[in-house]
C-alpha positions as CSV (number, residue, x, y, z in Angstrom):
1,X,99.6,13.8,33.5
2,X,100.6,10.3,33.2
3,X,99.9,8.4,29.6
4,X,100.6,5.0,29.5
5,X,102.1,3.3,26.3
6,X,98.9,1.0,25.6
7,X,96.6,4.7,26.0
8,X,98.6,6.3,23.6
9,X,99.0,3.2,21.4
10,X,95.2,4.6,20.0
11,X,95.8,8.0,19.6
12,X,97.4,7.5,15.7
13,X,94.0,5.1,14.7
14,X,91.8,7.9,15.8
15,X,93.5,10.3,13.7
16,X,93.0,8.0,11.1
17,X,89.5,7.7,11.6
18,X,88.8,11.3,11.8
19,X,90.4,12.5,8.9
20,X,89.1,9.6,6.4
21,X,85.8,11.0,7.4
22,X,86.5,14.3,6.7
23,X,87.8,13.1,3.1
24,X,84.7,11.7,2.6
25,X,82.6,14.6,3.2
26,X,84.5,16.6,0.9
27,X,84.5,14.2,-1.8
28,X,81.7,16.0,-4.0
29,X,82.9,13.4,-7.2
30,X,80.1,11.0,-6.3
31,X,76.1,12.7,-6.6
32,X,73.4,12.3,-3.9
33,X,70.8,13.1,-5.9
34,X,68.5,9.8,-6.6
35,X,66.6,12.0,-9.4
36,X,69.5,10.9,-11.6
37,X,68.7,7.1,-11.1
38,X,64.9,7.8,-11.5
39,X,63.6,5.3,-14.6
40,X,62.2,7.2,-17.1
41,X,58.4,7.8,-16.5
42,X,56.1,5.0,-18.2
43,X,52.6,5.8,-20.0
44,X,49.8,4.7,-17.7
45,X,47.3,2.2,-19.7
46,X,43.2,2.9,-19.0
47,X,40.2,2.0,-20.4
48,X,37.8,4.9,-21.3
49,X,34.1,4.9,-22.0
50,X,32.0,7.7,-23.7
51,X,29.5,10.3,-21.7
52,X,26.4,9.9,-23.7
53,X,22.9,11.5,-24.3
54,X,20.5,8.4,-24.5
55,X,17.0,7.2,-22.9
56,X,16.9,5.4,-19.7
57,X,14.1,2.6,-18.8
58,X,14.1,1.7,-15.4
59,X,11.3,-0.3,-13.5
60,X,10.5,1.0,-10.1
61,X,8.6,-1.1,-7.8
62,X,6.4,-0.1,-5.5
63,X,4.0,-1.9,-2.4
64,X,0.9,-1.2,-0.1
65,X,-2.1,-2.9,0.9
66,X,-5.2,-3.3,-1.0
67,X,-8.3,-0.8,-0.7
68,X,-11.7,-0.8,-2.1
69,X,-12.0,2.4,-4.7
70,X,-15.7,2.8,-3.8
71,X,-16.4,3.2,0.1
72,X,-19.5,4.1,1.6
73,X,-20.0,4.9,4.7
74,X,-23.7,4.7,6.4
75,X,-25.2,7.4,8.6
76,X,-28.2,8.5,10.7
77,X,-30.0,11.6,9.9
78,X,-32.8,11.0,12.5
79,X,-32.2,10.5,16.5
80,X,-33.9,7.1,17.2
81,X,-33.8,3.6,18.1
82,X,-32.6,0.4,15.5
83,X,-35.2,-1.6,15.0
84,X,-34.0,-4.0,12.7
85,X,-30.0,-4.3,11.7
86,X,-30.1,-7.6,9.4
87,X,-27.0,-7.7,8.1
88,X,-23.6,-8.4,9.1
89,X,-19.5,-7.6,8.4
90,X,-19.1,-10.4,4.9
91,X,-22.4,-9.9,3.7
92,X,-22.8,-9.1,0.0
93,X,-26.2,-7.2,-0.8
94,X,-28.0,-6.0,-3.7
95,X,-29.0,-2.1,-4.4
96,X,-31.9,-0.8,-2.7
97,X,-31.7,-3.7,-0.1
98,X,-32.9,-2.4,3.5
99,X,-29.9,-2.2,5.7
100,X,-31.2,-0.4,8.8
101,X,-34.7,0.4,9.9
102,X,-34.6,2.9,12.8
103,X,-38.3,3.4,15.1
104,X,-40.6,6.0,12.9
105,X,-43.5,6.1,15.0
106,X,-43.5,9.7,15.7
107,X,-42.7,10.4,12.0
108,X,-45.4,9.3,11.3
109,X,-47.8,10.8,13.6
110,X,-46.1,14.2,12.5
111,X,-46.6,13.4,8.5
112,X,-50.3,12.6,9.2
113,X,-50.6,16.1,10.8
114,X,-48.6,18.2,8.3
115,X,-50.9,15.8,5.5
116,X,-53.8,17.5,7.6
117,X,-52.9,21.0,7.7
118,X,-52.3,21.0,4.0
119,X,-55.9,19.9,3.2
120,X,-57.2,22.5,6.2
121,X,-54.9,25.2,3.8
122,X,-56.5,23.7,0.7
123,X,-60.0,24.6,1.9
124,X,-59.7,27.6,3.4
125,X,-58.1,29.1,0.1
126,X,-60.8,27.6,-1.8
127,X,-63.2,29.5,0.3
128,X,-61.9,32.7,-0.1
129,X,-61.7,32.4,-3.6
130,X,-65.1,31.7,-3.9
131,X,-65.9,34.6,-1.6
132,X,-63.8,37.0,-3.8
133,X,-66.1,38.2,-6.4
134,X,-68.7,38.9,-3.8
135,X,-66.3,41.6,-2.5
136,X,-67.0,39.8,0.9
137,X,-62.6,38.5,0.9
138,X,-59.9,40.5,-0.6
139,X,-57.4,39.6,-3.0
140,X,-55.3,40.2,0.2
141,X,-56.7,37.5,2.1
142,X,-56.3,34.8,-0.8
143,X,-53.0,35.4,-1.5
144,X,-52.4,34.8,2.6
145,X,-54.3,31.7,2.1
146,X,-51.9,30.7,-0.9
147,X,-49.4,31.3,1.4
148,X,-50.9,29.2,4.1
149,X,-51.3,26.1,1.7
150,X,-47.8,26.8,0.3
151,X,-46.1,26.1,3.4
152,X,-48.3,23.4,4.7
153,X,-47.7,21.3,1.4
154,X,-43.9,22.1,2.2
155,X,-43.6,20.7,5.9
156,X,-45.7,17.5,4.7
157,X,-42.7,17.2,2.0
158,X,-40.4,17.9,4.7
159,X,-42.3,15.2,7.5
160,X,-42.4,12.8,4.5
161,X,-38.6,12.9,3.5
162,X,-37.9,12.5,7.5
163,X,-40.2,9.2,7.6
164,X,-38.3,7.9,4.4
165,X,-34.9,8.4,5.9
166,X,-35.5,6.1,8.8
167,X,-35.4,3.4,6.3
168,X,-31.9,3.5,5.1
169,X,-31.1,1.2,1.9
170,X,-28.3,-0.1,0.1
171,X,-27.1,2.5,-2.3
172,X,-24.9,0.1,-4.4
173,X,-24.1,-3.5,-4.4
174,X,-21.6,-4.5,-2.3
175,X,-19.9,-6.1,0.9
176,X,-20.9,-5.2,4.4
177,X,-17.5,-4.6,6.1
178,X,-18.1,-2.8,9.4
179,X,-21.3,-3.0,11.8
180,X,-21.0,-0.8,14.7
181,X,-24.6,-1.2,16.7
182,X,-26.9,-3.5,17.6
183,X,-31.2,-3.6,17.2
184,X,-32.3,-1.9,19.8
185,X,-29.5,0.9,20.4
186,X,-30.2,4.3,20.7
187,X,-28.7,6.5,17.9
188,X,-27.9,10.3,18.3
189,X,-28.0,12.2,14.6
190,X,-25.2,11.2,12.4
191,X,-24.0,8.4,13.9
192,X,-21.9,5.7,11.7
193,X,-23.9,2.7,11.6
194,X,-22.5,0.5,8.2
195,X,-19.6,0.0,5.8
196,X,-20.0,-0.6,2.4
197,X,-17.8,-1.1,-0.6
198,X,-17.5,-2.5,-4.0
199,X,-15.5,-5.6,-3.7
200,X,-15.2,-5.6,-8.1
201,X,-12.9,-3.0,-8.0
202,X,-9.4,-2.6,-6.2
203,X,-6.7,0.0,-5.9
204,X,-3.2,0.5,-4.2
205,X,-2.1,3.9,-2.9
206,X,1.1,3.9,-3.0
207,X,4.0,6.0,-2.3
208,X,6.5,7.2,-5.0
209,X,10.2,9.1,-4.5
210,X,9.6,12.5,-5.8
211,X,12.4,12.4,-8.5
212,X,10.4,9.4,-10.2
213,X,6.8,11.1,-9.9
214,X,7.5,13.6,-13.3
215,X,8.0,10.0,-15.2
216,X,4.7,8.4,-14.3
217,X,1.5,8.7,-16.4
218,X,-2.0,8.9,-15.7
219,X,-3.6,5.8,-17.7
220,X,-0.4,3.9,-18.0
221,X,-0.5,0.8,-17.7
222,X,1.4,-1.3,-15.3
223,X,1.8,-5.4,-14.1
224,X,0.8,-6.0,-10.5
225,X,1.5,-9.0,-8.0
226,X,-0.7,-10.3,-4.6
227,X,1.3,-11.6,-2.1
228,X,-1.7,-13.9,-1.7
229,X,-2.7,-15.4,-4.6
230,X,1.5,-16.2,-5.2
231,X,3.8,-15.1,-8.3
232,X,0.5,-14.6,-10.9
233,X,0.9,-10.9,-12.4
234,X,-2.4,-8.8,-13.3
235,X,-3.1,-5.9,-15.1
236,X,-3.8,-2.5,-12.9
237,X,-4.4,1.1,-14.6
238,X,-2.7,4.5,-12.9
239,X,-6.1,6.2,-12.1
240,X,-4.3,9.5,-10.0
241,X,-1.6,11.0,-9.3
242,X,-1.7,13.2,-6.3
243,X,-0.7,17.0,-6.8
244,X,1.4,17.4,-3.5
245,X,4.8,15.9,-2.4
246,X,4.8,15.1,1.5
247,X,7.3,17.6,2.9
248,X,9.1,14.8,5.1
249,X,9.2,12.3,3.0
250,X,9.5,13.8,0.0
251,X,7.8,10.7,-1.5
252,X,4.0,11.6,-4.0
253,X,1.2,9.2,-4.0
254,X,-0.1,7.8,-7.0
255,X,-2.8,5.8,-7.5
256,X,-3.4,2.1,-8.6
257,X,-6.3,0.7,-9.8
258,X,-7.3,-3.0,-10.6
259,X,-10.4,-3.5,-12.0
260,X,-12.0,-5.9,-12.4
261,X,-10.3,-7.8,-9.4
262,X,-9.4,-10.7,-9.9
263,X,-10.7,-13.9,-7.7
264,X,-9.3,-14.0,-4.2
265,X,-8.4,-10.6,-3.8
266,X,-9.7,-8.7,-1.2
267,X,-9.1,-5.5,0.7
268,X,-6.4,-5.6,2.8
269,X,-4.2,-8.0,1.4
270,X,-0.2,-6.7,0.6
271,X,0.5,-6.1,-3.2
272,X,3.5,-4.8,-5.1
273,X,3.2,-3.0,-8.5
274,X,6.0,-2.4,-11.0
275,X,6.4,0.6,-13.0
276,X,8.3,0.8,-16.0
277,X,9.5,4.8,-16.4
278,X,11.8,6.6,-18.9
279,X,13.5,9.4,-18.5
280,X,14.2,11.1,-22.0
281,X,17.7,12.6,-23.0
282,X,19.7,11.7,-20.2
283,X,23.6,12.5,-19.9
284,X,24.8,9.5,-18.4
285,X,28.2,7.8,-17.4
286,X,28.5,4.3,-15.4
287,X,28.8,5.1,-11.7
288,X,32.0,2.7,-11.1
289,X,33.8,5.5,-13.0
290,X,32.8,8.5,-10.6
291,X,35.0,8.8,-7.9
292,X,34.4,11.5,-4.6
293,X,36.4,14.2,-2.5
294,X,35.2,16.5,0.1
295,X,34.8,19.5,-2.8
296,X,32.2,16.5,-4.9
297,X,32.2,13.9,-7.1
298,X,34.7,13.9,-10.1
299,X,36.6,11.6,-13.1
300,X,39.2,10.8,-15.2
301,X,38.7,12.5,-18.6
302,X,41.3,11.2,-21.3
303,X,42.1,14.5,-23.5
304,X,44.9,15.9,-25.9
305,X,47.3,18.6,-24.2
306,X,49.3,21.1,-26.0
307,X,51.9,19.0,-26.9
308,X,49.1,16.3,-28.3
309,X,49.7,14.2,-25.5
310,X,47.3,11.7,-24.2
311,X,47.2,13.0,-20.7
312,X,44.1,12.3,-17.9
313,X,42.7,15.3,-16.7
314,X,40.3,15.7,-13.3
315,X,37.2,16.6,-14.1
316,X,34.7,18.2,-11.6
317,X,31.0,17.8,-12.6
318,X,27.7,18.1,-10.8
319,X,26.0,14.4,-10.4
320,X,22.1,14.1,-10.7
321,X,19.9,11.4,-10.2
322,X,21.6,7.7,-10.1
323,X,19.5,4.8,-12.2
324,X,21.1,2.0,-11.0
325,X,24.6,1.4,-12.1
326,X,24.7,4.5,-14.1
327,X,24.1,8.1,-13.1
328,X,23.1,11.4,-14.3
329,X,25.2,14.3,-15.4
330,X,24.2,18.1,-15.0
331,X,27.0,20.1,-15.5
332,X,31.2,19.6,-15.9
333,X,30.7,16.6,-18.8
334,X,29.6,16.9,-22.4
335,X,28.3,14.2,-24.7
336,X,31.5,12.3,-26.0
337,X,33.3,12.9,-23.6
338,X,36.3,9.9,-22.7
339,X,36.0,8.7,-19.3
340,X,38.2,6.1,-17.5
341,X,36.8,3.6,-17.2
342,X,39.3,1.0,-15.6
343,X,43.2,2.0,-14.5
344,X,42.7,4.1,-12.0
345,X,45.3,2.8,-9.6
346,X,48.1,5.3,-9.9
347,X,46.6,7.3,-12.0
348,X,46.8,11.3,-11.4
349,X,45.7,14.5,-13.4
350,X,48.3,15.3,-15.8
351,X,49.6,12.1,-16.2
352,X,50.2,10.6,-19.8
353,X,47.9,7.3,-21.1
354,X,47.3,5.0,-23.2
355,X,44.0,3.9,-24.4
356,X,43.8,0.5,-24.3
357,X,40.3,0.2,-25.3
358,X,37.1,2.0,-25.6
359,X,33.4,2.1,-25.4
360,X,31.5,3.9,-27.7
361,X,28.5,3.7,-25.0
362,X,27.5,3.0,-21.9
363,X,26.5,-0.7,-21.6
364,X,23.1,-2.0,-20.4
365,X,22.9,-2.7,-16.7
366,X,20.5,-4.2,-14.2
367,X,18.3,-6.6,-14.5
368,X,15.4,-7.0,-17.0
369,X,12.9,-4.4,-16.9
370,X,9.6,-5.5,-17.2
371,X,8.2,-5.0,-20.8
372,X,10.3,-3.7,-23.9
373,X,12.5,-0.8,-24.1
374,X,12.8,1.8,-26.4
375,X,15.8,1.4,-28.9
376,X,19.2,2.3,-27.4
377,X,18.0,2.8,-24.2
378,X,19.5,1.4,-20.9
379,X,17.0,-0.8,-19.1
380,X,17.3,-1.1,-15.4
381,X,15.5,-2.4,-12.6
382,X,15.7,-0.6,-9.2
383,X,13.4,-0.4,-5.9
384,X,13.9,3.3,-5.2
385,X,16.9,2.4,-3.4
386,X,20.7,3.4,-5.4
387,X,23.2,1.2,-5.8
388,X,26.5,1.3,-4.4
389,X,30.0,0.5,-5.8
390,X,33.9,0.8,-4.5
391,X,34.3,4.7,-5.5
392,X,31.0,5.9,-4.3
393,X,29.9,7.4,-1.3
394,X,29.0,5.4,1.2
């Protein structure tokens, strides 16, 4: 093989080349390892807030329509034709007022024939009475004829109360909402002929989360606002609270009554009503402080380790009911507890802190809550929805 002079002219500066590499791979004099130019670890600076057993007042608001509290509805008890049907839907009547008058002719024919047979029974036992001491009757025969004028003073009872029930009257006073027939119409037996109600008095049925039901009380009194009448607040009353929880909604029904109504309002018309609750002996921490991992909902606990280090610690804990912007503890937390509050980015379990300031509680949140508070408490103002914030679930 043939090697020119400017071929070979390269050989030397490739020798070179390889053997300062393999200098500098066996040069162990300088260190790889970047632990050794690691800065020394800093002390992470957080806010903490304390886990607390307090009171919380919230006001939960809740809406519906209007309905009378006293309904009466208007039936038949005699098949027969409307003879007069005076009054119609708007009509306000007194008690005792005649509202239908349905054909009694008959009736009447049939209570002068049961009036009959109890005077034909009257006589005839008065004839064997008298006949009695003669031995001529037998004490058998006027007890039969006792009988006999027993029963016939029963069926003219009986043809009397029929007549009187074709005359049907107003039972309280109140406002004719419904009129289903006209005079002349041909009822069968308990047919539904009126609607009355009591316009004086007013109540909302309204529906209630089940985890705010326990705080409600029967008689507690409560502000209420018409949609209608514009931003004037009355007075209602919690009349009932319904013993069962619908199974889909898992929303009670409670029971709102205003009394007397006030001018304008009517059934039908939409209302809202706000509640004020309190739940009693709550441990609480602010929900911006909670954060979330597929295995549940956990913080930042600031405690002492064994060198008496201020170190954050993950904390697991079981998370009740939420009231706004702070939320209820169950299990994992105790009462004094320090929770981060702010200096989270960075921060990890086992990691040394320093306090840079703390809250001996947690701080009121919301908006007003309608009425006063009890002392220390948290008031808050929520529409059974919960609030959201940046480490919550969505």
């Amino acid at each position: 093989m043939i090697i020119s002079n400017k071929q070979s002219s390269y050989l030397p500066l490739f020798a070179g080349v390889i053997t300062s590499l393999m200098l500098s791979a066996c040069d162990t004099s300088t260190s790889t390892d970047i632990s050794a130019h690691r800065a020394p670890q800093t002390t992470h600076r957080v806010e903490v807030i304390s886990a607390e057993n307090k009171p919380v007042s919230l006001t939960q608001t809740v809406s519906g329509t209007l309905e009378a509290v006293t309904k009466i509805r208007l039936y038949n008890e005699e098949s027969a034709r409307i003879t007069k049907l005076p009054y119609h839907e708007g009509d306000f009547v007194k008690s005792g007022t005649l509202l239908i008058q349905l054909d009694n002719e008959l009736l009447k024919t049939d209570v002068a024939k049961a009036k009959a047979t109890r005077e034909q029974a009257k006589v005839d036992l008065s004839r064997v009475k008298k006949l009695l001491p003669k031995k001529i009757s037998t004490e058998e025969e006027v007890a039969k004829a006792r009988t006999l004028l027993d029963l016939a003073i029963a069926d003219e009872k009986r043809q009397m109360t029929r007549l009187k029930r074709t005359s049907i009257k107003a039972p309280i006073d109140g406002l004719i909402t419904k009129r289903l027939y006209e005079p002349g119409d041909m009822l069968a037996q308990q047919s539904h002929i009126h609607s009355i109600i009591d316009p004086t008095a007013l109540r909302l049925k309204a529906s209630l989360a089940e985890r705010w039901l326990p705080l409600v009380k029967k008689d507690q009194i409560l502000s209420i606002q018409i949609d209608a009448l514009g931003d004037k607040k009355f007075t209602a009353t919690v009349a009932r609270i319904h013993p069962t929880i619908n199974a889909d909604t898992h929303k009670g029904i409670i029971e709102i009554v205003l009394s007397p109504a006030p001018d304008g309002a009517i059934v039908g018309q939409f209302s809202r009503a706000k509640i004020n609750l309190t739940a009693t002996n709550r441990l609480i921490i602010p929900v911006h402080t909670i954060h979330y991992e597929p295995e549940g909902a956990y913080v930042y606990r600031v405690i002492k380790n064994e060198k008496n280090e201020t170190i954050a610690e993950k904390v697991f804990f079981e998370q009740g009911q939420q009231f706004a912007s702070v939320a209820e503890i169950l299990s994992g937390l105790a009462a004094g507890d320090q929770i981060v509050s702010r200096g989270f980015l960075g921060l990890r379990s086992g990691k040394k802190v320093s306090v840079a300031a703390s809250q001996i509680t947690a701080p009121a949140v919301g908006s007003t809550a309608v009425g006063s508070t009890a002392a220390g408490s948290t008031a808050i103002e929520n529409t059974d929805n919960k609030t959201s914030n940046g480490n919550s679930k969505p």
